[in-house]
N, C-alpha and C positions, 0 to 999 in steps of 0.2 A: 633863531628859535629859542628865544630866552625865557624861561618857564618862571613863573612870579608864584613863592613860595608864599604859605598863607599858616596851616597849621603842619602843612608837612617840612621833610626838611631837604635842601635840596639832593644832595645823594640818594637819598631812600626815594624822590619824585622819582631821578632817574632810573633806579635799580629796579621799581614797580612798575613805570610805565614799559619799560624795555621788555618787561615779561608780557606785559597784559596785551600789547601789541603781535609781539612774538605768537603767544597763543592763540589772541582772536584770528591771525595771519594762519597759521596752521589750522585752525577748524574751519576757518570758513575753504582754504583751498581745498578739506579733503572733503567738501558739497555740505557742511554739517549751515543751515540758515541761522540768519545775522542774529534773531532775537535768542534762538537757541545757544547761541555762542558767547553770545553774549552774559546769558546766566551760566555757563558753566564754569564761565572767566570768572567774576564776582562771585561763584560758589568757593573758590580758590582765595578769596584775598582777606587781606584782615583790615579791622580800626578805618583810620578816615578814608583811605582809597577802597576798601568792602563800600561802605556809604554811597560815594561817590559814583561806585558804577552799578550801584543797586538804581540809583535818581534815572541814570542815565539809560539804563535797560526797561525801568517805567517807561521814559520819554519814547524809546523808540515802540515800546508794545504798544503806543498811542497812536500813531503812524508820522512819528515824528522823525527824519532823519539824521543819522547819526551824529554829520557836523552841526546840527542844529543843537542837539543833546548836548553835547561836550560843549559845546559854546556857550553854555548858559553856567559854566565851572569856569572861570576864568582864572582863579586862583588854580589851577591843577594843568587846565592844558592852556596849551599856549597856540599864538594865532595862528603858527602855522601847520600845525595837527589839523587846526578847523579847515584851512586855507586847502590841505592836500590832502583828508578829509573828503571835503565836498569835490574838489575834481575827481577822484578817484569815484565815487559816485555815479558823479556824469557820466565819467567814459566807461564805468565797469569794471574798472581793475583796483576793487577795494583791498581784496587779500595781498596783490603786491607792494597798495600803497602801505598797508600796515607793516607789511614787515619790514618797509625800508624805515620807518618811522623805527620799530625797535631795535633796530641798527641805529640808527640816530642818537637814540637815547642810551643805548650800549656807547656809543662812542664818546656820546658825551661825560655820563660817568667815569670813563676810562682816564679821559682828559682830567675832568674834577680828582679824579686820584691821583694823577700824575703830577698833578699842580699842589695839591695840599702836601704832599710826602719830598715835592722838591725844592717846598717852602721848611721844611722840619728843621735842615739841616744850617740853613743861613738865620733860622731865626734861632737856632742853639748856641751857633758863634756869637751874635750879638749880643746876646744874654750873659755868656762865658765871660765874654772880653768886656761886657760892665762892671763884672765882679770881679774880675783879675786885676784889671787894670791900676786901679785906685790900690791895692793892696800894700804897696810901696809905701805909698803916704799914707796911708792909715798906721803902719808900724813907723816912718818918720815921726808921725805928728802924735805918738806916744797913745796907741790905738782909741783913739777919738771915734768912738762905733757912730757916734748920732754924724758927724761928718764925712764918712763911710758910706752912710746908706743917703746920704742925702746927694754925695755927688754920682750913685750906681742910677737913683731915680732921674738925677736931672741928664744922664747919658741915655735912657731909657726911654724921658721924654722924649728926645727927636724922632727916633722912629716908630712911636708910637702917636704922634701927634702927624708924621705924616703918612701913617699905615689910615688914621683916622678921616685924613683928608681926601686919601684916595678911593676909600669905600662910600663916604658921603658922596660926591663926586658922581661914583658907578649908580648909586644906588638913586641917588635924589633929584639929579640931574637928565633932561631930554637927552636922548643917547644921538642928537642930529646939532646940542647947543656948541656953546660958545666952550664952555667947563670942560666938556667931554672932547674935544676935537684938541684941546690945549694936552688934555692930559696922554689921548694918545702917540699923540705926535712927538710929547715927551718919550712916551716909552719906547717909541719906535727907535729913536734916537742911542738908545741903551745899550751898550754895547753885547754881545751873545744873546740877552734877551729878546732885544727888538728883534733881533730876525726870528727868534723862538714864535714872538708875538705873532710874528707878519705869517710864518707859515702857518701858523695855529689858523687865524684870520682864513686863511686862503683853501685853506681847507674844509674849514666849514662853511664858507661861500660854495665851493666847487660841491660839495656834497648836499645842499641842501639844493643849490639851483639842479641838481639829479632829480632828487627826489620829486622838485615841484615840476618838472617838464614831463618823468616819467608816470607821475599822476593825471596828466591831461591838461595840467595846466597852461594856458597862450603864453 
């Protein structure tokens, strides 16, 4: 369920959809109807997700379905919102599908902050120990500052040029190619990480294949 950010950003997708899910899931279970639930969500939100589900409460006061609606945002939601969406639909059970969806996206955030706060630390040391490092030779070499800064950047270089290859990679790359299967296969390979990687993986397989079977979906 990888959500393709446009003007929002990714944390705030997750932190507003987890709500707006959550809520539409709580009014429609307590019998409050979809279009009505709908405006009272989007009376609540602000800037471009207010917009977005003002479009999308049009679309459905039109008698257009809801995965129909959100599908027509693809920068905001992502396929499989529409995907479990529309079974839930079919079979009826819309208010369960949405609240496992704001679970989802609670979880996901959670994960997104767990991930930037446990990258804070390893990328302080590296930065530390470019500066430290060199400081020997800068007092040998009778404090030579332009040769100082020139050997903390060319230290800085490597993993910045391969923090660069790895985002291109995620970002630019078919997540089914050749690029993408090399690079996970590297990480897996990572000592404490990869298996960090592989349960993250398995977890969001196992949660999402929930979510799509308990929507109705074959």
């Amino acid at each position: 369920g990888h959500v393709v950010e446009e003007q929002l950003e990714g944390p705030l997708v997750y932190k507003g959809l987890a709500t707006v899910y959550d809520n539409l899931s709580t009014l429609l279970d307590a019998g409050v109807p979809l279009i009505r639930s709908l405006r009272t969500v989007s009376a609540g939100l602000r800037g471009r997700l207010r917009q977005i589900f003002l479009q999308v409460t049009g679309s459905v006061e039109k008698g257009m379905p809801l995965s129909d609606a959100i599908s027509s945002h693809p920068n905001v939601f992502a396929r499989l919102d529409v995907m479990i969406i529309h079974a839930a639909e079919e079979s009826g059970n819309l208010a369960e599908a949405l609240d496992m969806l704001g679970h989802w996206y609670e979880f996901s955030r959670r994960v997104n902050r767990r991930v930037i706060s446990g990258l804070m630390l390893p990328v302080f040391i590296i930065h530390a120990a470019a500066f430290m490092v060199p400081l020997p030779r800068l007092v040998i070499a009778g404090w030579d500052v332009e040769a100082y800064f020139r050997t903390v950047l060319l230290t800085l270089a490597v993993p910045y040029i391969l923090a660069g290859l790895i985002i291109g990679i995620m970002r630019f790359t078919p997540q089914t190619g050749i690029a993408r299967r090399a690079l996970e296969g590297f990480s897996l390979r990572i000592p404490a990480l990869g298996r960090a990687l592989y349960n993250l993986a398995l977890s969001r397989y196992s949660l999402i294949f929930h979510m799509t079977s308990k929507a109705g979906m074959p």
